[in-house]
N, CA and C of each residue as an Amber inpcrd file, in Angstrom:
protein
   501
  67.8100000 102.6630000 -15.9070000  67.2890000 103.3050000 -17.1020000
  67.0860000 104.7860000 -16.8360000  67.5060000 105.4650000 -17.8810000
  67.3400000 107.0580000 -17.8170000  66.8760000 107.4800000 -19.0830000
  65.4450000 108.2500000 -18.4860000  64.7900000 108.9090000 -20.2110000
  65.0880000 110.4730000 -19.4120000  64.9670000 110.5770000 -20.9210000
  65.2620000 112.5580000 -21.0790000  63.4480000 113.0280000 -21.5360000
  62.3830000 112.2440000 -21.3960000  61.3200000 112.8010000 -21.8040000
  60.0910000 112.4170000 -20.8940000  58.9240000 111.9880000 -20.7740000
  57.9810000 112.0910000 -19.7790000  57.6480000 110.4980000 -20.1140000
  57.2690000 110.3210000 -19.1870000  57.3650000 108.5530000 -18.4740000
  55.5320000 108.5720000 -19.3120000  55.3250000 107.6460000 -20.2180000
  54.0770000 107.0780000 -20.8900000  53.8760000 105.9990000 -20.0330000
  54.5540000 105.1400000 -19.9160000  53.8740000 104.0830000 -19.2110000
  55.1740000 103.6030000 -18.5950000  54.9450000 102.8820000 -17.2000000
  56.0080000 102.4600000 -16.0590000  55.9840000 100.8810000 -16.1000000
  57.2490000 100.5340000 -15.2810000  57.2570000  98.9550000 -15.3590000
  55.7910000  98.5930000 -14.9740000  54.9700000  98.6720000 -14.0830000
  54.1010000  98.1360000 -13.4350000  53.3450000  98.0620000 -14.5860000
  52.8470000  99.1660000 -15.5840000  51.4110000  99.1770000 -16.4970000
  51.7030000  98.3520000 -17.7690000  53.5510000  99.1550000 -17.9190000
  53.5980000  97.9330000 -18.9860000  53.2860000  96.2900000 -18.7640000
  53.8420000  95.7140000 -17.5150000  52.9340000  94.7170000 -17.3160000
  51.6450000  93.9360000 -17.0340000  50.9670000  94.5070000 -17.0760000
  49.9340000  94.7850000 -16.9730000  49.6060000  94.9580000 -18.3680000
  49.8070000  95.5660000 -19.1670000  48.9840000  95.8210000 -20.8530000
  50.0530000  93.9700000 -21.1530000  50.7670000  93.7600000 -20.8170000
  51.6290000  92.4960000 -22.0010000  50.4040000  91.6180000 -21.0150000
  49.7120000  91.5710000 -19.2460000  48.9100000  90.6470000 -19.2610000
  47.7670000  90.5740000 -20.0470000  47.3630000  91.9080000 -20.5120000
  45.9660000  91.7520000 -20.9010000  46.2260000  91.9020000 -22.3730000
  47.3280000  91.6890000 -22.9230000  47.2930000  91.3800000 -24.3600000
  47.4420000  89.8490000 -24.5700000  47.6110000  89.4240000 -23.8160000
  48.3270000  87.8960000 -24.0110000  46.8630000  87.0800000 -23.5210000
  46.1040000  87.7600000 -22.8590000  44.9700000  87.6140000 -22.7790000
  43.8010000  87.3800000 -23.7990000  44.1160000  88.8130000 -24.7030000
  43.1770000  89.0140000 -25.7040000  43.4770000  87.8910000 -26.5460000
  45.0310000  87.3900000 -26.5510000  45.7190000  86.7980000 -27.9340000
  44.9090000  85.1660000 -27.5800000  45.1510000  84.6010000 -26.1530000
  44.3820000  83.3850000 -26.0170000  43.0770000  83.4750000 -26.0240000
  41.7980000  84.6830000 -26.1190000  40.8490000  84.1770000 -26.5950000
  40.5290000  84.4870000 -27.9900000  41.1450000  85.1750000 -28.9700000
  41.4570000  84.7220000 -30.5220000  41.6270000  83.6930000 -30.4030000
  42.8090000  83.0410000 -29.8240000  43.0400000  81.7250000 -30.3480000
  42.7910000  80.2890000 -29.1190000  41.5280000  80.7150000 -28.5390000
  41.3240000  79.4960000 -27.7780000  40.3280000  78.2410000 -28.5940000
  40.7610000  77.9290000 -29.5330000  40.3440000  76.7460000 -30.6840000
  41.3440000  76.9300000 -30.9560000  42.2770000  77.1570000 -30.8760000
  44.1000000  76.3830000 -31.3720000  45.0720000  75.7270000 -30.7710000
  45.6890000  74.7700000 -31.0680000  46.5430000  74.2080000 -29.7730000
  47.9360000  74.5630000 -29.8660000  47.6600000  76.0310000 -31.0140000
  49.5060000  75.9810000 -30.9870000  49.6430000  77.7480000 -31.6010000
  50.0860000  78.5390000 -30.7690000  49.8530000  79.7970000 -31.5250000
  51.4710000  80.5180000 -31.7440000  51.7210000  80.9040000 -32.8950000
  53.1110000  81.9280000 -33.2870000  53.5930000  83.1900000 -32.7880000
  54.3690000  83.4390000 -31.9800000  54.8170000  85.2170000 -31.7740000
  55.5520000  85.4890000 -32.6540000  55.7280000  85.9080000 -33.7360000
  56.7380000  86.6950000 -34.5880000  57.1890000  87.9980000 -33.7560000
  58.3260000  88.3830000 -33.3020000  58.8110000  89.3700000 -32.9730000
  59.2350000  90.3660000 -33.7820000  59.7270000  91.2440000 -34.1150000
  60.3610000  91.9800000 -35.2620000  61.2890000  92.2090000 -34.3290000
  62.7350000  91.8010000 -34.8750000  63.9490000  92.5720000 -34.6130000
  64.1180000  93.3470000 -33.5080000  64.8050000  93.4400000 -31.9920000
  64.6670000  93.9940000 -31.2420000  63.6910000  94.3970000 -30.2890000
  63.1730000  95.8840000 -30.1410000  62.5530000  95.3410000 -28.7600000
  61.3230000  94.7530000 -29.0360000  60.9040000  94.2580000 -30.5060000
  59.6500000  93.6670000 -30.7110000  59.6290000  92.1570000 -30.4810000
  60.6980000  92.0670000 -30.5720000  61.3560000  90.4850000 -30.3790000
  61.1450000  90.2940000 -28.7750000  61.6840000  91.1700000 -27.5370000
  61.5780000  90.6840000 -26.6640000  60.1530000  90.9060000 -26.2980000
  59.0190000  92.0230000 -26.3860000  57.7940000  92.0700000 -26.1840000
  57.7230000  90.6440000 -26.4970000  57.7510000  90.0730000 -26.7440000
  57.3100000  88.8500000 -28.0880000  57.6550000  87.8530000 -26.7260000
  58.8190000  87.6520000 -26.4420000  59.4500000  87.3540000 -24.8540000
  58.3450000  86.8980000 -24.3580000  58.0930000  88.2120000 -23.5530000
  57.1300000  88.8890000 -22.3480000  56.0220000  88.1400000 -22.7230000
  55.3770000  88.1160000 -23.7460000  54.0190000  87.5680000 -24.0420000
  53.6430000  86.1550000 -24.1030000  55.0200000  85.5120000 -24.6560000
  55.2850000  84.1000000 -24.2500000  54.9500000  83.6050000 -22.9120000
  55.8210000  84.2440000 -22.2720000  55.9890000  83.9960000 -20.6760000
  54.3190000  83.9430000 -20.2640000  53.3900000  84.9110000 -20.3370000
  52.3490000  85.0030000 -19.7250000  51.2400000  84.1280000 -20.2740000
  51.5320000  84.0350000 -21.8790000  50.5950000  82.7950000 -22.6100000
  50.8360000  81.3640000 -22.2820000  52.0420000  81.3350000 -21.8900000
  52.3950000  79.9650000 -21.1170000  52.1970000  79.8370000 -19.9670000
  51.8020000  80.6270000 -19.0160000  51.4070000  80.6790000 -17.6290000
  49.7160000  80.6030000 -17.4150000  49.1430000  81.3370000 -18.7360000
  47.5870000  81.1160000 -18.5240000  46.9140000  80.4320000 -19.4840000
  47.4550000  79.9000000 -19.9990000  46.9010000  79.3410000 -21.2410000
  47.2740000  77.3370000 -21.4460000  46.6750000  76.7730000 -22.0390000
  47.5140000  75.4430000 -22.6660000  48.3050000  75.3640000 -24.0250000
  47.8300000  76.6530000 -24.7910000  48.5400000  76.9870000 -25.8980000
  49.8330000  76.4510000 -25.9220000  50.0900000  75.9850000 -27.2170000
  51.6090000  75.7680000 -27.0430000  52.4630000  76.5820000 -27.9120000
  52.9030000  77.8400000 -26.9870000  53.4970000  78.6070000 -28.0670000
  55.0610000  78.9210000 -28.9100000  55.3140000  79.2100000 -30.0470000
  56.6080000  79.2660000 -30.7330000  56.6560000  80.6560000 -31.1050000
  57.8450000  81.0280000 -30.6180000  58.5790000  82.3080000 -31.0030000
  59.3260000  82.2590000 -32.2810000  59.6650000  83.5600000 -32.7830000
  59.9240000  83.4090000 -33.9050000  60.4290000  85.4120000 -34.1860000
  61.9100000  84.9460000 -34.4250000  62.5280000  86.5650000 -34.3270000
  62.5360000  86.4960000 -35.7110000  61.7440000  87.7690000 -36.4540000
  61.4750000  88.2930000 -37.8010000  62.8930000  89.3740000 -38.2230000
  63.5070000  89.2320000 -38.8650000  64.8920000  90.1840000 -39.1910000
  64.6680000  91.0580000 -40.3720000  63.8730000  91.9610000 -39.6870000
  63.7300000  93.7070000 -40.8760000  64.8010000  94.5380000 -40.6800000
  65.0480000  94.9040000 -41.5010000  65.7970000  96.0630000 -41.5660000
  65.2930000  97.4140000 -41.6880000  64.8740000  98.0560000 -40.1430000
  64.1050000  98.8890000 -40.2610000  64.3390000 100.5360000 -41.0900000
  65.6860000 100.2910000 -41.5230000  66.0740000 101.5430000 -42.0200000
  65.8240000 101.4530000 -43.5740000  65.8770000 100.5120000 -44.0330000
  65.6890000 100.0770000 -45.6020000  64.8350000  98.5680000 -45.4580000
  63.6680000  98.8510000 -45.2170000  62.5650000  97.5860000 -45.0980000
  62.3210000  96.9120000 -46.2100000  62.9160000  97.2090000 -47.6690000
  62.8850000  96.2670000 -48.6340000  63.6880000  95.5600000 -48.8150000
  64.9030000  95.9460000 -48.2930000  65.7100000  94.2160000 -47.6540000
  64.8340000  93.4300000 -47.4880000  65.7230000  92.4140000 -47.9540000
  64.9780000  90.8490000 -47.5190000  64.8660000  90.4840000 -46.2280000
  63.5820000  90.0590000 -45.9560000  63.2660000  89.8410000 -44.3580000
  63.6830000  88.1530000 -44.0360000  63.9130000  87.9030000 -43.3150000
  64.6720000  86.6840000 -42.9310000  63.7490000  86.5000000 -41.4680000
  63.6570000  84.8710000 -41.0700000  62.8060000  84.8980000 -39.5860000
  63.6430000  83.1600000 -39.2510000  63.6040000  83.0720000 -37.7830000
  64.4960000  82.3680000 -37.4590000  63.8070000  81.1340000 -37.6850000
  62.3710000  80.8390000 -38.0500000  62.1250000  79.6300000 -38.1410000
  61.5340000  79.4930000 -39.9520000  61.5310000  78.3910000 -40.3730000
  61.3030000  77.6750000 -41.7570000  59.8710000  77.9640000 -41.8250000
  59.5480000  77.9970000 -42.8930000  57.9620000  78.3950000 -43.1750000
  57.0330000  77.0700000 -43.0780000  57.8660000  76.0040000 -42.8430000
  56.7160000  74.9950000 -42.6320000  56.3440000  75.3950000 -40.8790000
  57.5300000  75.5920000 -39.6800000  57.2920000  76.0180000 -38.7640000
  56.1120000  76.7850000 -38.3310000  55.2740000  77.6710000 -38.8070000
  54.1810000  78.3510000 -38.8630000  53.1960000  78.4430000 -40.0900000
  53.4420000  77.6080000 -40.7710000  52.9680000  77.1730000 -42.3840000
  51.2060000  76.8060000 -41.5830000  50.0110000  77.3510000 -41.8740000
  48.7400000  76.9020000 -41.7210000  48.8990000  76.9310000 -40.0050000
  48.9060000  77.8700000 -39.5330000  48.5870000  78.3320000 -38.1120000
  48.7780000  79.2330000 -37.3870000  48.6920000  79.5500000 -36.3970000
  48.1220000  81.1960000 -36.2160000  49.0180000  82.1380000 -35.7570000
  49.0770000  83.1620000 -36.1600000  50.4060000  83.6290000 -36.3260000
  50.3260000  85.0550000 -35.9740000  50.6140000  85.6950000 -34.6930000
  51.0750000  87.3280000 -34.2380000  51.8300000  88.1510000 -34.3520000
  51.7310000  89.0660000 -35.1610000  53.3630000  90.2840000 -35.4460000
  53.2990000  90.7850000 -34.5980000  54.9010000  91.1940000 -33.7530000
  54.6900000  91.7660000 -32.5210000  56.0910000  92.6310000 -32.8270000
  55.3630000  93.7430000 -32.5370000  56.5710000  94.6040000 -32.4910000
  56.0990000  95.9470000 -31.3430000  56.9190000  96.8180000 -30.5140000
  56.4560000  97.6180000 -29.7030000  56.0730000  98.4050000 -29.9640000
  55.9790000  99.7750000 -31.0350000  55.5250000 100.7950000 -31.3080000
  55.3000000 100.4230000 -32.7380000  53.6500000 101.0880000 -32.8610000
  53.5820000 100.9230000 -34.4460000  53.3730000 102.7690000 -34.7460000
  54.0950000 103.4080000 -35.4470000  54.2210000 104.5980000 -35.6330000
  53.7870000 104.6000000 -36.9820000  54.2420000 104.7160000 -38.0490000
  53.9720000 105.0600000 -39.6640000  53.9890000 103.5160000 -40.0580000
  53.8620000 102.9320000 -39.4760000  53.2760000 101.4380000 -40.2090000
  54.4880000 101.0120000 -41.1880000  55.5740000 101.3720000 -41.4480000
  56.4010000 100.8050000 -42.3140000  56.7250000  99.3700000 -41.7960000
  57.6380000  99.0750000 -40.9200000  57.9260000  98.2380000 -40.4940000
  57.1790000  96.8380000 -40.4140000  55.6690000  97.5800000 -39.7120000
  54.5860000  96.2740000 -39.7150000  54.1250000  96.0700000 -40.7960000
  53.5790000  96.3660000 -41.7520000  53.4870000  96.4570000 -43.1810000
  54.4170000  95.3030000 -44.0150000  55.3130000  95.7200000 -44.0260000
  56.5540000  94.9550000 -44.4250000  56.6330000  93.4410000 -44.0410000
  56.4960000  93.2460000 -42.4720000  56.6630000  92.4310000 -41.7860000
  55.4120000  91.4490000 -42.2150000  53.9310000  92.1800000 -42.5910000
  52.8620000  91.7450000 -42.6980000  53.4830000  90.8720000 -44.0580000
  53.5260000  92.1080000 -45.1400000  54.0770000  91.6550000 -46.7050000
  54.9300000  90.2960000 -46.6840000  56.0120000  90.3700000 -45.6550000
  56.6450000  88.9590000 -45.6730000  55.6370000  87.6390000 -45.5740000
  54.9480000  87.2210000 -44.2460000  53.9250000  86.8350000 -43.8450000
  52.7240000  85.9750000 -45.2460000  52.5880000  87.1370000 -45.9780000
  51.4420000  87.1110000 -47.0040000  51.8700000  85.7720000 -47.8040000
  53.3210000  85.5060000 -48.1170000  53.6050000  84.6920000 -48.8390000
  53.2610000  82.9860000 -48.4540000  52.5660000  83.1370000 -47.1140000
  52.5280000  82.0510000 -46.3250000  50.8620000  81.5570000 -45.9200000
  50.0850000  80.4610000 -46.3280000  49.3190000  80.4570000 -46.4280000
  48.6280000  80.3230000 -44.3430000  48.3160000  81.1970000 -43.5570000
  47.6580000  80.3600000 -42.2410000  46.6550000  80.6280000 -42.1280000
  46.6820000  79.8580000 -40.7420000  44.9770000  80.2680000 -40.0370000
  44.4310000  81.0390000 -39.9370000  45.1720000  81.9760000 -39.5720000
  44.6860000  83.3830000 -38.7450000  46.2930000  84.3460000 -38.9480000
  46.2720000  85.7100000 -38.6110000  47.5490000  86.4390000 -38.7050000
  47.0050000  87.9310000 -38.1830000  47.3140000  88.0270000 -36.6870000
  46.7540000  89.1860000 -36.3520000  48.1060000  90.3220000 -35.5200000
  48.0570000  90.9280000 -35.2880000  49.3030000  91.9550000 -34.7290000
  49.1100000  92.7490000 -33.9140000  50.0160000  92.5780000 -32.9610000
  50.2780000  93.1550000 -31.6470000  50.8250000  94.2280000 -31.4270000
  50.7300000  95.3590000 -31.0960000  51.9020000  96.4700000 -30.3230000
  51.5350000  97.0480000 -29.0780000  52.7850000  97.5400000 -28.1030000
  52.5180000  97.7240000 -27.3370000  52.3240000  99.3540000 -26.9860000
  52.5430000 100.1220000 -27.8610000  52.1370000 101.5650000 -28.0530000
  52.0370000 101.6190000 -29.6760000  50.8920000 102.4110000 -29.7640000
  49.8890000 102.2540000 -31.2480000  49.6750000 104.1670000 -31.2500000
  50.6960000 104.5630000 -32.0820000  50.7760000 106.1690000 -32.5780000
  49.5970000 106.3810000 -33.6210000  49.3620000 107.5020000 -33.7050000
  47.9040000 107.6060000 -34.8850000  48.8080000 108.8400000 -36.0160000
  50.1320000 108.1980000 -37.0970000  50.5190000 108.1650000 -37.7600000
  51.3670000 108.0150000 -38.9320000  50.2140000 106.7170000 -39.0930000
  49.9970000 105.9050000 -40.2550000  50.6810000 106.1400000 -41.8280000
  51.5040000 105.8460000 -42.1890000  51.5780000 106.1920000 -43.7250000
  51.1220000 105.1590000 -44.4430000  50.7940000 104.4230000 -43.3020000
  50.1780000 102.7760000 -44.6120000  49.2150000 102.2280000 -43.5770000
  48.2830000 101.6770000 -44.6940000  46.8850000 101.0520000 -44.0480000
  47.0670000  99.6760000 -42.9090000  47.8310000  99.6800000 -41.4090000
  47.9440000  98.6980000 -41.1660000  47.5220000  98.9520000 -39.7140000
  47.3580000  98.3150000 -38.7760000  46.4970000  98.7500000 -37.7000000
  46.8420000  97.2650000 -36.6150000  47.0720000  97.4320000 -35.6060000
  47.3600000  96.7810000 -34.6470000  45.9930000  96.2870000 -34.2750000
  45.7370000  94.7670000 -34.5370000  44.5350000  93.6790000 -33.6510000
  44.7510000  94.0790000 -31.9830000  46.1990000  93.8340000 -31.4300000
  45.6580000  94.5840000 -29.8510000  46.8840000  95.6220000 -29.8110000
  46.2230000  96.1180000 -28.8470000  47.7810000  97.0740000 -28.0750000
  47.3980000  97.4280000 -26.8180000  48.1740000  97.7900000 -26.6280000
  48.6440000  98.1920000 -24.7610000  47.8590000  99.2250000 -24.7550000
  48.2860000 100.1250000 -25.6360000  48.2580000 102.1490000 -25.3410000
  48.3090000 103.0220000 -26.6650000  47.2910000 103.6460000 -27.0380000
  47.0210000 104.2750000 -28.2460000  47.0140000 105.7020000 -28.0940000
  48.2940000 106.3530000 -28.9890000  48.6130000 107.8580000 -28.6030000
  48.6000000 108.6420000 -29.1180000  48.0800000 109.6640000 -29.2840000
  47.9070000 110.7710000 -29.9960000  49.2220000 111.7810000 -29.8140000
  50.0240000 111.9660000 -30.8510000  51.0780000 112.4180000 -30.4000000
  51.5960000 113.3870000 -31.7620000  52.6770000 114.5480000 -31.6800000
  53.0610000 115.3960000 -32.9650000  53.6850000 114.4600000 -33.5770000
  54.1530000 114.2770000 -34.5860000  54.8960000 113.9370000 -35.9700000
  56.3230000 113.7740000 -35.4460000  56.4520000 115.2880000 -34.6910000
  57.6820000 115.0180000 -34.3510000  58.2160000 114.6470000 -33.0100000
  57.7090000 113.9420000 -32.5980000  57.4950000 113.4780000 -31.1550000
  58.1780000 111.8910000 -31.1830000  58.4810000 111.7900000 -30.3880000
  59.1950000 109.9520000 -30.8820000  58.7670000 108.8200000 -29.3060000
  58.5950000 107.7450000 -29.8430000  58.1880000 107.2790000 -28.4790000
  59.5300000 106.4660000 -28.4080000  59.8350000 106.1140000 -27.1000000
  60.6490000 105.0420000 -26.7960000  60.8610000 104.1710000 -25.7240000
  60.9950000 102.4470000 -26.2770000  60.0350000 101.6880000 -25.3790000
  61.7110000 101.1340000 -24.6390000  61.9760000 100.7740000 -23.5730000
  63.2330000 100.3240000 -23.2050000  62.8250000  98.9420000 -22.1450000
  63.8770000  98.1530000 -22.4180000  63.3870000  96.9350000 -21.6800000
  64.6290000  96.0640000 -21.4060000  64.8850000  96.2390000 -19.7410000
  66.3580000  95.9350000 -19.0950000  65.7470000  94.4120000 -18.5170000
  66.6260000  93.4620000 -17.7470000  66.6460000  92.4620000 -17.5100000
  65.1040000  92.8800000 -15.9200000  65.5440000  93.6080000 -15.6380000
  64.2620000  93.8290000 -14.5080000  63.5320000  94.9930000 -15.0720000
  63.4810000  95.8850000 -15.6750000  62.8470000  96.6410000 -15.6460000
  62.1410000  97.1290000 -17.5140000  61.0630000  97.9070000 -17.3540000
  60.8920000  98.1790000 -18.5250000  59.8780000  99.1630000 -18.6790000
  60.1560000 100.5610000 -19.3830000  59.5190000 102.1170000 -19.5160000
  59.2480000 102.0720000 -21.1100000  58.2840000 103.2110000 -21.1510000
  57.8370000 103.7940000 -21.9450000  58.2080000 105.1020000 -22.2030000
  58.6990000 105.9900000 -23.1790000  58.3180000 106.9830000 -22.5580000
  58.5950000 108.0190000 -24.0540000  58.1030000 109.5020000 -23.8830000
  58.1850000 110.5950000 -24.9880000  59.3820000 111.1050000 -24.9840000
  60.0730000 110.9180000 -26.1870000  61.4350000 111.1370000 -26.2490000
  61.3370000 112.8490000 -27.1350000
């Protein structure tokens, strides 16, 4: 992996924030015996991965993934998700996507969601920017950044390795 901008967070911390989110996520949901990762499309999908892996290693949870298909360039496309709505129909359910920047995406992703009656529905990212164009706000995150407008973050995630960084 090669960034052209300053290293935010390294393989080591990013693991480290996916342990202690997957953490936070099993004691939300330690009264459930079955909890949802919704991924969004790409690298929110594999965060979504990562979090599996560690909720299944510390937890009894029994968890189901679930890749959410936005179209992040035109988010009023119809969102599509790989499992049937009875699949997560009345149980607890995490949007996970890696950077929440202007909230479009999660928003959207939320809006899909709404149509579905559950338990609980809380959302994950693993870098949380402070600008917002819509009222939506990450339940956990890794790393919360104060950053220009025109500043871009970018999260990359290879078969061994995985950066953060200011693009």
């Amino acid at each position: 992996m090669t960034t052209s901008g300053s290293i935010i967070l390294n393989q080591l911390q990013i693991s480290q924030k996916i342990r202690r989110i997957a953490y936070q996520i099993y004691e939300t949901n330690s009264s459930e015996k079955e909890v949802v990762l919704a991924g969004i499309v790409g690298n929110g999908f594999i965060f979504a991965e990562k979090l599996m892996e560690v909720l299944q290693e510390i937890s009894p949870l029994k968890v189901t993934i679930c890749k959410v298909n936005i179209d992040k360039k035109n988010p009023l496309k119809p969102i599509t998700t790989s499992l049937n709505v009875e699949d997560y129909k009345n149980k607890s359910l995490v949007l996970v996507d890696d950077v929440l920047s202007s909230g479009t995406t999660l928003i959207y992703g939320i809006k899909h969601f709404l149509d579905v009656p559950l338990k609980r529905f809380k959302t994950a990212v693993l870098v949380n920017r402070n600008h917002k164009k819509y009222p939506v706000k990450a339940d956990f995150k890794g790393i919360s950044l104060s950053t220009s407008i025109k500043e871009h973050i970018q999260v990359e995630f290879s078969a061994k390795e995985a950066i953060a960084y200011l693009a």
